[in-house]
C-alpha positions as CSV (number, residue, x, y, z in Angstrom):
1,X,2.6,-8.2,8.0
2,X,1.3,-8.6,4.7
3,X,-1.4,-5.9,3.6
4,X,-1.6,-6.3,-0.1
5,X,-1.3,-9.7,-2.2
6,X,-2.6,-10.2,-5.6
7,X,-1.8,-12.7,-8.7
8,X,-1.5,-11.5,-12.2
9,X,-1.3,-13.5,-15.0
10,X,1.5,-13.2,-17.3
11,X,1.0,-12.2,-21.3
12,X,1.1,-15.3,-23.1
13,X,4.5,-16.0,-24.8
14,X,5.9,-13.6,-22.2
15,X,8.6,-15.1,-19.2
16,X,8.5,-13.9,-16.7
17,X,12.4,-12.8,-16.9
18,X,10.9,-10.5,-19.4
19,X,8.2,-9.3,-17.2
20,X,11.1,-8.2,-14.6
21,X,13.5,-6.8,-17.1
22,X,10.6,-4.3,-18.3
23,X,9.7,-3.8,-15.1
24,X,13.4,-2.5,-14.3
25,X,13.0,0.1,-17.4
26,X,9.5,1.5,-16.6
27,X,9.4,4.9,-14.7
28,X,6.5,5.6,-12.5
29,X,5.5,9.1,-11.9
30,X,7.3,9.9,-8.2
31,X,8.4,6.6,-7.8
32,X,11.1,4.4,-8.7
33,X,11.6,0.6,-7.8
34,X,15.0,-1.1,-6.7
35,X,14.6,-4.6,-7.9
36,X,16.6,-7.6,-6.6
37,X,16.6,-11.2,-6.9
38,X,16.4,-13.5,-3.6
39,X,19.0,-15.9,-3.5
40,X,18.5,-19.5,-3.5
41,X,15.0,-18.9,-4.9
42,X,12.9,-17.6,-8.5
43,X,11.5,-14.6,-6.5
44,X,12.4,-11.0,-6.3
45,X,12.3,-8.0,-3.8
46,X,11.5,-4.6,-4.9
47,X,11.9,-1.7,-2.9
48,X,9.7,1.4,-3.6
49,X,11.6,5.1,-3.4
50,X,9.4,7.7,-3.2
51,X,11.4,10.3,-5.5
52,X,9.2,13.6,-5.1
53,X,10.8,16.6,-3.4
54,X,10.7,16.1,0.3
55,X,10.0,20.0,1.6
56,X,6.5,19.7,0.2
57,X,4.5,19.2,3.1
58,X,1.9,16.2,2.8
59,X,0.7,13.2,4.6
60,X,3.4,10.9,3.5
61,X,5.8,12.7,5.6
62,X,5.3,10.4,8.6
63,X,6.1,7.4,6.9
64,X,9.4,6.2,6.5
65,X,11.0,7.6,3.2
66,X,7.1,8.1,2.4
67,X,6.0,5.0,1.3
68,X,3.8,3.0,3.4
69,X,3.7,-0.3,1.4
70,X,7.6,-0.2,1.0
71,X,9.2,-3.8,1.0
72,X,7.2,-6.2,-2.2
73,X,8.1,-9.9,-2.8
74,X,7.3,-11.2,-6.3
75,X,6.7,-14.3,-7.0
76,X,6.8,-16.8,-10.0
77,X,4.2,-19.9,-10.3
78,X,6.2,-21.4,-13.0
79,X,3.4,-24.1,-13.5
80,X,0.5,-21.4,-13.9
81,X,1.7,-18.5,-15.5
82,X,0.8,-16.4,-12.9
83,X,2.8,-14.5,-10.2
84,X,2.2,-13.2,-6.9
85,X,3.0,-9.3,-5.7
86,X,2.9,-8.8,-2.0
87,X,3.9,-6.4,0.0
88,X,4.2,-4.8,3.6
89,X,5.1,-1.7,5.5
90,X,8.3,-1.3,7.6
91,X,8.1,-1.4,11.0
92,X,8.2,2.4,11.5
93,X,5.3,2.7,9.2
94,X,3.3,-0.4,10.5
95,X,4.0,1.2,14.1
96,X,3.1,5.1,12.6
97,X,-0.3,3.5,10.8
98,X,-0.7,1.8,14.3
99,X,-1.1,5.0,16.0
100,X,-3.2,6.6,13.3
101,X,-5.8,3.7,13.9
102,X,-5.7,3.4,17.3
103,X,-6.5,7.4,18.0
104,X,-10.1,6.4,16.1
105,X,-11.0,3.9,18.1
106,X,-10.3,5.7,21.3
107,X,-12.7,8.5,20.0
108,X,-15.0,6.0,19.5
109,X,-15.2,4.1,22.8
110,X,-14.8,7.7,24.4
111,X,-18.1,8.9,22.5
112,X,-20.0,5.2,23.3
113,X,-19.0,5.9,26.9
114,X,-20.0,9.4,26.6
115,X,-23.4,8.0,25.0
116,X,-24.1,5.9,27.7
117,X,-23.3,7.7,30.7
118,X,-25.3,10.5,29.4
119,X,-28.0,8.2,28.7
120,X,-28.4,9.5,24.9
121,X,-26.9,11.6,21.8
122,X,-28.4,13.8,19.4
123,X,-28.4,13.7,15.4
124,X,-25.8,16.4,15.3
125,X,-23.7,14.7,17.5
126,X,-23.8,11.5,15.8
127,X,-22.9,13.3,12.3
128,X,-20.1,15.2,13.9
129,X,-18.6,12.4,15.8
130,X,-18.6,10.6,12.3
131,X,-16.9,13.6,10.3
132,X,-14.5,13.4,12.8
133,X,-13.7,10.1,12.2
134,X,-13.3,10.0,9.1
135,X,-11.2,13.0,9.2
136,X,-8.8,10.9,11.2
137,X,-8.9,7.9,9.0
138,X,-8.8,9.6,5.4
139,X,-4.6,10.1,5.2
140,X,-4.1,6.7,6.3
141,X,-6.6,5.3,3.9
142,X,-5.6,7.3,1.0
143,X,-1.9,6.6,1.1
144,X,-3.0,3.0,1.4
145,X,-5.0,3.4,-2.0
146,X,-2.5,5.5,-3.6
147,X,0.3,2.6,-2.6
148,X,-2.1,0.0,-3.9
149,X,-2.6,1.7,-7.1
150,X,1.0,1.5,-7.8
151,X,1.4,-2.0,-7.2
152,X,-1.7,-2.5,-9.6
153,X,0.3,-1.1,-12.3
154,X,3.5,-2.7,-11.6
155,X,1.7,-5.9,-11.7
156,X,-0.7,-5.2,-14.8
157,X,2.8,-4.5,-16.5
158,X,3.5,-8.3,-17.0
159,X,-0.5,-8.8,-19.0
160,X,0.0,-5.3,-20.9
161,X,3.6,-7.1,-22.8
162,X,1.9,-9.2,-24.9
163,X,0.7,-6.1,-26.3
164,X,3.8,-4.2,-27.1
């Protein structure tokens, strides 16, 4: 399942060999990327590693190796000068976000219910049952932004060579 996909041009005079050679020398803050090429084919797979101490407790710890949007594809559109980053969680971290989703909505249609049979809600309730909510969705979403950030980066990488 693919949850981020985005094109970025490349600099102009740049290849886009180039683009994955400097991608293999930049260093990210608490992250580092394994990149391969896929046989048979102009495209690569790059693995992110979280590389932060692990005894630090945080959100991330209940994703596999602490990266939600782990497995990326990159792919060259020899003919535009564009290429294409996607990637996806794991299956433990698809299956982990699953549950973190699935707990909100069950409040939810357990609060309509509770609305209904009680044949009305008040203000407060309404805010708190919202707070609460969003409580339960906030990790999820911001290791989703904080992922997505990252693969913004590594993809602005190949417009920012034309300038070095």
């Amino acid at each position: 399942m693919i949850l981020y996909k985005k094109s970025f041009p490349l600099g102009e005079g740049i290849s886009f060999f180039s683009y994955i050679k400097a991608l293999e020398k930049k260093r990210f803050p608490n992250y580092y990327l394994r990149i391969e090429k896929i046989l048979s084919t102009t495209n690569y797979h790059a693995t992110i590693v979280f590389t932060a101490s692990y005894w630090r407790s945080s959100w991330r710890n209940g994703y596999y190796e602490r990266v939600f949007l782990k497995e990326c594809t990159i792919q060259h559109s020899k003919d535009t000068g564009y290429f294409t980053l996607q990637a996806s969680p794991k299956a433990g971290n698809l299956l982990f976000a699953s549950l973190q989703i699935l707990f909100p909505i069950s409040y939810f249609v357990f609060e309509i219910f509770t609305i209904v049979t009680n044949g009305g809600i008040s203000l407060n309730n309404i805010f708190g049952f919202a707070i609460v909510i969003i409580i339960m969705l906030a990790p999820l979403i911001l290791i989703y932004l904080q992922d997505k950030n990252l693969l913004d980066k590594v993809g602005s990488i190949g417009k920012n060579l034309e300038k070095n």
